[in-house]
N, C-alpha and C positions, 0 to 999 in steps of 0.2 A: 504494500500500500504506500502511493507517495505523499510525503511528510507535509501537513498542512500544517502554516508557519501563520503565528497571530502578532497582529497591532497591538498594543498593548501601550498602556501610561504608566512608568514608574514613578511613584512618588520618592523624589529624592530626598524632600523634606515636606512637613506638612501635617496632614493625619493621620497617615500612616506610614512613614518611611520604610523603602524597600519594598511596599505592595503596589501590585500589578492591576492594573485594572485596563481587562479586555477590550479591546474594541470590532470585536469579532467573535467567529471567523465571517460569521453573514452579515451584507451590510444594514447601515441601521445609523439612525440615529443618536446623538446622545447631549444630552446638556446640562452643562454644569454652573453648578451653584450652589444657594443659601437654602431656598427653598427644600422641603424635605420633598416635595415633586421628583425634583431633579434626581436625572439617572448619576450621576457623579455628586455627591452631595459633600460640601464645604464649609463647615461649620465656623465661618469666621466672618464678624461685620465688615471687614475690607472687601468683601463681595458680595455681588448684587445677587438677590434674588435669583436672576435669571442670566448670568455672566457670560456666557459663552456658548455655543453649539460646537461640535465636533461630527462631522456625517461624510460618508463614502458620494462620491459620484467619477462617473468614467475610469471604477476603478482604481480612484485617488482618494486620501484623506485631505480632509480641509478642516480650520478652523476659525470661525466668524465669532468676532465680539457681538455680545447682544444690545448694543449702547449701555455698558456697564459704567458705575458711578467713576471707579479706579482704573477702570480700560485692562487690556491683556496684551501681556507681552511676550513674544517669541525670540530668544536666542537675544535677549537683553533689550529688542527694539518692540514699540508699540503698535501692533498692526488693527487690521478692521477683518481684514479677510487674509489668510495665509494659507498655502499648501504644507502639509502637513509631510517632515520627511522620519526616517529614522534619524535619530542623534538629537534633531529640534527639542532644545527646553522652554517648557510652556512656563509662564508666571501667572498663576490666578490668585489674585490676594495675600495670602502668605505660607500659601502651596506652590514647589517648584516642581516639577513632573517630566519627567525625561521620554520622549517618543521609542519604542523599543519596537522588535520585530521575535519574537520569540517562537519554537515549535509548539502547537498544539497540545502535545502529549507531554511534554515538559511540564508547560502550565497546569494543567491538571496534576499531574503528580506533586509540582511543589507547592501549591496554594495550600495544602491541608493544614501543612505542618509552617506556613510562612509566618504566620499573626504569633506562635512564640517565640520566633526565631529571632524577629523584631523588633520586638515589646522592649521600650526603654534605650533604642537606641536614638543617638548621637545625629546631627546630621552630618552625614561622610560621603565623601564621593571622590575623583580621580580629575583631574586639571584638565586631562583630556578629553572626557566627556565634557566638563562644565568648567568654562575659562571661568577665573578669579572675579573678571567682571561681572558676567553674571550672576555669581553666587552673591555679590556683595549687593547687586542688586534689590535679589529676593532678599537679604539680611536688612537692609534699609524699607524697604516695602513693611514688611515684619517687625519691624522698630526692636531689634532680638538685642540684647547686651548679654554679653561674655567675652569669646576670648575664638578666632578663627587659628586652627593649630595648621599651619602648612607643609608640608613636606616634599621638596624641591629639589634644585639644586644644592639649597642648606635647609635648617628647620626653624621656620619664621610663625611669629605671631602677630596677627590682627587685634586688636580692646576696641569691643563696639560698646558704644551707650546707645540705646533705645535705637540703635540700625546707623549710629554713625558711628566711622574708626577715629577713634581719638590718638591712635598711640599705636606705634609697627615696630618691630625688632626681629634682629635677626641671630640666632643664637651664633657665641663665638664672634659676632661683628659690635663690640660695645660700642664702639665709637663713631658706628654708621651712626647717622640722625633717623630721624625719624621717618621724616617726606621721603629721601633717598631709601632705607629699608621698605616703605611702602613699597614705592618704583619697582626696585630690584623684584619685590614678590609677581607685582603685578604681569611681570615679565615674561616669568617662569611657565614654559610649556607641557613639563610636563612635572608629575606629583600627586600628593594628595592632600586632600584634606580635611578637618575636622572640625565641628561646631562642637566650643566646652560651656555652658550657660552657665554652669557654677565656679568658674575662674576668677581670681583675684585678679585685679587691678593693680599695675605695677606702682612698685613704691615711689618711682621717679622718674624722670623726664618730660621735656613741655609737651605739654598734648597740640596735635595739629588740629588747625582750624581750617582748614579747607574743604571743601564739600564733595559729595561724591561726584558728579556733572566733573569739576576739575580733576577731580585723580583720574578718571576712565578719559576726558580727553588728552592729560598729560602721558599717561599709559601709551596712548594711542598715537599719540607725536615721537615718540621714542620707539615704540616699536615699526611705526613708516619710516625713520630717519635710519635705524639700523636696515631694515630691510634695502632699504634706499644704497646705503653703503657693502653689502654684500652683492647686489647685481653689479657693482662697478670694480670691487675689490677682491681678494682672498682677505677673508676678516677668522679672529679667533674661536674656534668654537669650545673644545677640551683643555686638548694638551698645549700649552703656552712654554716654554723655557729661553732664557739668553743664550747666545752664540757668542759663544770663545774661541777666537778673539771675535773681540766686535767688530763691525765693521765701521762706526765712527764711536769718537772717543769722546766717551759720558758726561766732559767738560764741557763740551758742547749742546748738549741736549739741553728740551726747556725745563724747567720747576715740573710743569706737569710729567712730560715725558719722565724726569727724574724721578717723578712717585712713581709709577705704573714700573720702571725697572727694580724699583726697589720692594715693591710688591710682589714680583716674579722674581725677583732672589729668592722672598722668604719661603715658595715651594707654594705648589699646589696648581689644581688646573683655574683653565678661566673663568668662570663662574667664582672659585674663593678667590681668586684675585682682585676681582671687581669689587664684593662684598665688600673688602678690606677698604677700598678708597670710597671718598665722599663722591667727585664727580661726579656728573653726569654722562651716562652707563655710553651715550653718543658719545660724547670728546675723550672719551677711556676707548673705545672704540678706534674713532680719528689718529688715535695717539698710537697705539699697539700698530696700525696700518703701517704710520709713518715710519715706524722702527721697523717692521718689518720690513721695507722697503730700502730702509737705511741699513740691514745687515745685524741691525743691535740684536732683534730678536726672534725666535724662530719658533711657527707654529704650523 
């Protein structure tokens, strides 16, 4: 018998984290919301009554905001009508829900045993399915305080108050600031992560005051700008080391250039080299280029 494979909504956070909710295998209808009507039902006043539809046509999913009070958003942006794909994270209120494609007979076998397997979990998920942006999205939407555990290139923390980051660090990097540890997270492609609601509140350092709208466009200027410099360069990705002999003599180099060598003495790949400097992750880029280009260093 050939494998018949279902649509499915994972709740990545929400009301039930980790459950699946079919959308299938025959097509059909479904609409989510407040209302206990509703096939998908959301117990939470951030959503309207009647928030959203989800329904198959020409053998597509689609999803339609129903003119909800707080709108819906797909993949971090706010749409009215969207095609529905695998990987698409839905935002409805301060439910995040992952588009899935799962077999049939999978789904039946694990739903039985999913609601223990769950109970009292965390919300966690993978960088890969769900960039930083959006997660922080949904955390802001949610108005959630604790503490977002990251696990990356290094191991970084997020301190939300009521869904805003007041405060980012990076373990091992004290002397990063704060704005710059933000950055460097937001960066990060691949990983994991974790929502701790019972986390203390770090003893010290200034809390940022910047809002979310600037960290996702400033995220978003640096990762164009690096992009930007890898179609035109060989830029670092791992493994970074100096070449002995150099090929121009270190008296020469600028202040910055001077950090970033001194950086990469102290060992490690590019990702903890960068962590270690305050700059901006582009002109630490710019800068590695130049050297490499000049013989200083070799990646």
């Amino acid at each position: 018998m050939a494998q018949v494979d279902v649509p499915v909504l994972t709740f990545v956070s929400g009301a039930d984290p980790g459950q699946p909710f079919p959308l299938g295998p025959d097509g059909h209808n479904w609409v989510a919301g407040r209302s206990n009507d509703a096939d998908l039902v959301l117990a939470d006043d951030t959503v309207s009554r009647k928030h959203a539809r989800i329904y198959e046509a020409r053998g597509t999913l689609w999803l339609r905001d129903l003119g909800s009070r707080n709108g819906t958003r797909v993949n971090g942006r706010e749409i009215s009508h969207h095609r529905l794909r695998p990987g698409d994270r839905i935002t409805i209120g301060a439910s995040l829900l992952r588009v899935d494609v799962v077999p049939l007979a999978k789904l039946r076998r694990d739903r039985s045993g999913a609601e223990e397997t769950t109970a009292g979990r965390s919300m966690t998920g993978s960088i890969q399915d769900i960039p930083l942006a959006d997660v922080l999205q949904w955390l802001a939407t949610s108005r959630k305080t604790g503490a977002l555990r990251v696990r990356g290139n290094s191991v970084g923390e997020l301190f939300l108050r009521e869904g805003r980051v007041y405060y980012a660090r990076i373990q091992g990097n004290d002397k990063l600031k704060a704005d710059k540890a933000l950055l460097r997270m937001m960066n990060w492609s691949e990983g994991t992560f974790e929502l701790d609601n019972n986390a203390v509140a770090p003893a010290d350092g200034k809390e940022l005051s910047v809002g979310l709208e600037h960290i996702l466009m400033e995220a978003a200027r640096v990762q164009d700008e690096l992009a930007h410099l890898a179609e035109r360069h060989q830029v670092p990705r791992q493994h970074i080391d100096l070449k002995l002999p150099s090929g121009k003599p270190w008296r020469e180099l600028t202040p910055p250039q001077l950090d970033l060598v001194e950086s990469i003495a102290a060992g490690g790949d590019w990702p903890t080299v960068l962590n270690r400097l305050e700059a901006d992750d582009v002109a630490l880029t710019q800068a590695a280029i130049e050297l490499h280009e000049a013989g200083v260093i070799d990646y």
